[in-house]
C-alpha positions in Angstrom: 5.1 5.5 -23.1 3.3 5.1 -19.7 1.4 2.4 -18.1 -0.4 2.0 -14.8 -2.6 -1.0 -14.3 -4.9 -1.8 -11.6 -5.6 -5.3 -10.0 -8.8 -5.9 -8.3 -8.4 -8.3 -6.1 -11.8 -8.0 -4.3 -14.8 -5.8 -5.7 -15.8 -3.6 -3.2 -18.6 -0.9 -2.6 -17.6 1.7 0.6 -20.1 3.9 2.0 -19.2 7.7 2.2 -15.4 6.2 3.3 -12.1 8.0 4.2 -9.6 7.7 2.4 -6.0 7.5 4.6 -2.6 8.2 2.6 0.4 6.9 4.1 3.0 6.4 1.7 6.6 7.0 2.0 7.9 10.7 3.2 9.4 12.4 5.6 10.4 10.3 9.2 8.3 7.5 7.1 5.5 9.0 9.8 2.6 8.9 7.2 3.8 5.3 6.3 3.9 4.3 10.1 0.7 5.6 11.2 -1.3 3.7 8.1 0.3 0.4 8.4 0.0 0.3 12.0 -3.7 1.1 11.6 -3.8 -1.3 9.2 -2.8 -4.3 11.0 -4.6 -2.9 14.2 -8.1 -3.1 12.3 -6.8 -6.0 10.3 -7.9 -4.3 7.2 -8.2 -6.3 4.1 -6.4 -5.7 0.8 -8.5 -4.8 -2.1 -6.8 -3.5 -5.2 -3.1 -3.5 -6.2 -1.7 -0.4 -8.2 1.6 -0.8 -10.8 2.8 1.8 -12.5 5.8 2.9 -14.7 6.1 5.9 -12.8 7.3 3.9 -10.0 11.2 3.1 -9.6 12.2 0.2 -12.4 12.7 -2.6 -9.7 10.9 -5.7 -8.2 11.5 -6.6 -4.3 12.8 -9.8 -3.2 11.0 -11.3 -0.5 12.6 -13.9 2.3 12.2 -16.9 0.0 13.5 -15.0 -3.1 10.7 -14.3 -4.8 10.4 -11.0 -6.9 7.7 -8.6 -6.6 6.9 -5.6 -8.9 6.7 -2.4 -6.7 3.2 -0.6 -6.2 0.9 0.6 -4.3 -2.0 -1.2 -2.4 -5.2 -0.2 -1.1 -6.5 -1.7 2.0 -10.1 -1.7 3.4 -11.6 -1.8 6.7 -15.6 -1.3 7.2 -16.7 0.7 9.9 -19.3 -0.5 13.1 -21.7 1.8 14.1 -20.8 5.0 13.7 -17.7 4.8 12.4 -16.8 5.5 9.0 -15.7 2.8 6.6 -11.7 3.0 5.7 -9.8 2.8 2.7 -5.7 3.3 2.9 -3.5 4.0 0.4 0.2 2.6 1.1 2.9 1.1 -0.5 6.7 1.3 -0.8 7.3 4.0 -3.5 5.5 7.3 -4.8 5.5 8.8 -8.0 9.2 9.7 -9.7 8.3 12.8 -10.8 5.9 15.5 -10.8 3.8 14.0 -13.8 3.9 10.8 -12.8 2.7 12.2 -9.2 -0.3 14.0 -11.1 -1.0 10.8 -13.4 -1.2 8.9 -9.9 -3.6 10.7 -7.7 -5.8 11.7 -10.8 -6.1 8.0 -11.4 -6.1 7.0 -7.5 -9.0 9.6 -6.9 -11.3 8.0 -9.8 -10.4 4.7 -8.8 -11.7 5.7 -5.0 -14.5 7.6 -5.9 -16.2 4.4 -7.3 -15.3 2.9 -4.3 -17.5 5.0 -2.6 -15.0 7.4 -1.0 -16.5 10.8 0.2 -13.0 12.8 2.2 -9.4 11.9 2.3 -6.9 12.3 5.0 -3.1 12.4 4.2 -0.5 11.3 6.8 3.1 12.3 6.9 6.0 14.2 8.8 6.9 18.0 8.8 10.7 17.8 9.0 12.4 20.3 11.1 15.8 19.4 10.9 16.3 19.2 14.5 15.5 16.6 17.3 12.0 16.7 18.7 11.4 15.7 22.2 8.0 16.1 21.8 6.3 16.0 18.5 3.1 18.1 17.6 0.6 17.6 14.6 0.4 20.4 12.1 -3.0 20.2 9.8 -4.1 22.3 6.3 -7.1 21.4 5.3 -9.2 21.7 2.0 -12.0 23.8 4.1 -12.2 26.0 7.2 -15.1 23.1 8.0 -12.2 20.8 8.0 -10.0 23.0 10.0 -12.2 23.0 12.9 -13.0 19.3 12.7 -9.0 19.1 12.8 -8.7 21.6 15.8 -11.2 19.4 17.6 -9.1 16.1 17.8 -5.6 18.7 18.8 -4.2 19.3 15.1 -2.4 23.1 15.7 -2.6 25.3 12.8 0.0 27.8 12.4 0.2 30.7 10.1 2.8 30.2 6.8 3.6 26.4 8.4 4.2 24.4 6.4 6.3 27.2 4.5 7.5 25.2 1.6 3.4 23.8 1.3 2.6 20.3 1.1 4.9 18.1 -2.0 4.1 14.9 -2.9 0.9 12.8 -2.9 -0.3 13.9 0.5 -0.5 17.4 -0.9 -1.7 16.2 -4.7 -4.3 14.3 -3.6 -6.0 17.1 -1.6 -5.2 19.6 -4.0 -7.2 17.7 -7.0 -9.3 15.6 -4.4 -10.7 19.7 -3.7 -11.6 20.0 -7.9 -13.7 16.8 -8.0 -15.7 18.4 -4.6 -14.1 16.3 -2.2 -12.9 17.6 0.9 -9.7 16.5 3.5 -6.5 17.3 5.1 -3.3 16.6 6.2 -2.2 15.6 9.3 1.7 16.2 9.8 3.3 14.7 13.1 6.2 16.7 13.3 9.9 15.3 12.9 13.7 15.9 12.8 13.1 13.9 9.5 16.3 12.2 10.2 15.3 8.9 11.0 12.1 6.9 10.8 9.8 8.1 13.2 7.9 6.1 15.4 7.5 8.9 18.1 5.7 11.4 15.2 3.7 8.5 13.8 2.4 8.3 17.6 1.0 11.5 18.0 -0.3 11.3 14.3 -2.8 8.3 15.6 -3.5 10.3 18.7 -5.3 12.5 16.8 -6.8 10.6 14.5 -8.1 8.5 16.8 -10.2 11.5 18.2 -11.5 12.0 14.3 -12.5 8.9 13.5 -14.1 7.4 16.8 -12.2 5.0 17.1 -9.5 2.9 19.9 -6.1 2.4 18.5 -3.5 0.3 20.7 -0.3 2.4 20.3 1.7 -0.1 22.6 3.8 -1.4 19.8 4.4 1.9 18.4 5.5 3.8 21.6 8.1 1.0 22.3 9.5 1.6 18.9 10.0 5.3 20.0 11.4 4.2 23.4 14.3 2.2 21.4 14.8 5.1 18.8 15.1 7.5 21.7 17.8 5.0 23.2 19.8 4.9 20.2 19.7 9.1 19.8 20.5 9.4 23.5 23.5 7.1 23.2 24.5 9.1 20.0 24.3 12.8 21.7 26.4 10.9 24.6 29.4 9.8 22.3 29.1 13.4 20.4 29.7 15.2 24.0 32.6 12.4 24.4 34.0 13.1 21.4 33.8 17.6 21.9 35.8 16.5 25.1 38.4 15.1 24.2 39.0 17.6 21.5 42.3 20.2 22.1 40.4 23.5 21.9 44.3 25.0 21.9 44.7 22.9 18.7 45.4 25.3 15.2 45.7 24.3 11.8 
């Protein structure tokens, strides 16, 4: 037997709002980009989402006080022209593959009355290499998007992603599409070995151009500076260690 409940911790009414997924994945870029928005727009939280498909496990926090894992949704409302915000993040996604659907069917309902109208999923497209400098890949649920994407330097590139999107940045655009509401993904890209300040970068870069809006990246691009420091130190001892190796050396 399954149970998600949902904890409103402010009632709140969005106008035609964007949705912004950044839960764990790949390089943790998706995860990176959303809370850093986050705390930039000092967004508010709004609703709190437990569920049994998440791992059995509570967090302890500094004082030693247990938390059940979920997910949150955070707010921010939009000046102007700017379009109001809701983000999805938290420290888990779904175990498995009905649990993911149970999730995002729920989370998309749950948004809708919310007064969501498009969704944008953040994340990392893992290449299993080192990455001096990152791009963003896109899919989108619409050619419309696709071009909105294009306009704000999101590359498209024929059969990339190969393996498709997996996981709730790919669910919730897949189902988001049957209820008529339209998105896409924007992938920084990643050697998916590490977490990823560097990719979550480039992510904001671009989604700065789509949503109008400034975004101090100072904090993240220093966190790339000391990840870059540690990998450079890392390829130096590797080279170290190949020299010192007896290439005349058999068995």
């Amino acid at each position: 037997m399954s149970f998600t409940e949902i904890v409103k911790i402010e009632d709140i009414k969005l106008k035609d709002a964007i949705l912004l997924e950044g839960l764990p994945g790949v390089g943790n870029v998706g995860k990176l980009a959303a809370m850093h928005l986050i705390e930039e727009l000092k967004a508010k939280k709004c609703t709190e989402i437990y569920s049994s498909h998440f791992p059995p496990q509570v967090l302890i926090d500094d004082d030693g006080v247990v938390k059940l894992v979920n997910n949150e949704l955070y707010y921010h409302k939009g000046k102007g022209k700017n379009k109001d915000l809701l983000f999805l993040v938290g420290e888990y996604q779904g175990m498995d593959s009905s649990g993911q659907y149970e999730l995002c069917n729920q989370l998309i309902s749950l948004v809708k009355e919310m007064g969501v109208s498009s969704i944008f999923t953040l994340g990392g497209y893992g290449l299993g290499k080192l990455v001096p400098e990152p791009r963003v890949l896109g899919a989108a649920t619409s050619q419309d998007v696709v071009e909105l994407f294009k306009s704000a330097d999101v590359e498209f590139i024929d059969g990339e992603p190969g393996a498709g999107i997996v996981g709730a940045s790919g669910l919730l655009l897949g189902l988001g599409k049957l209820q008529g509401i339209e998105g896409g993904c924007l992938m920084g890209e990643t050697s998916g070995y590490m977490v990823d300040p560097k990719s979550a970068s480039v992510v904001l870069k671009s989604l700065q151009k789509l949503l109008g809006i400034e975004i101090d990246l100072e904090e993240l691009e220093k966190r790339a500076k000391q990840v870059d420091s540690i990998t450079n130190q890392l390829k130096e001892s590797e080279s170290e260690v190949e020299e010192k190796v007896d290439v005349n050396y058999i068995g």
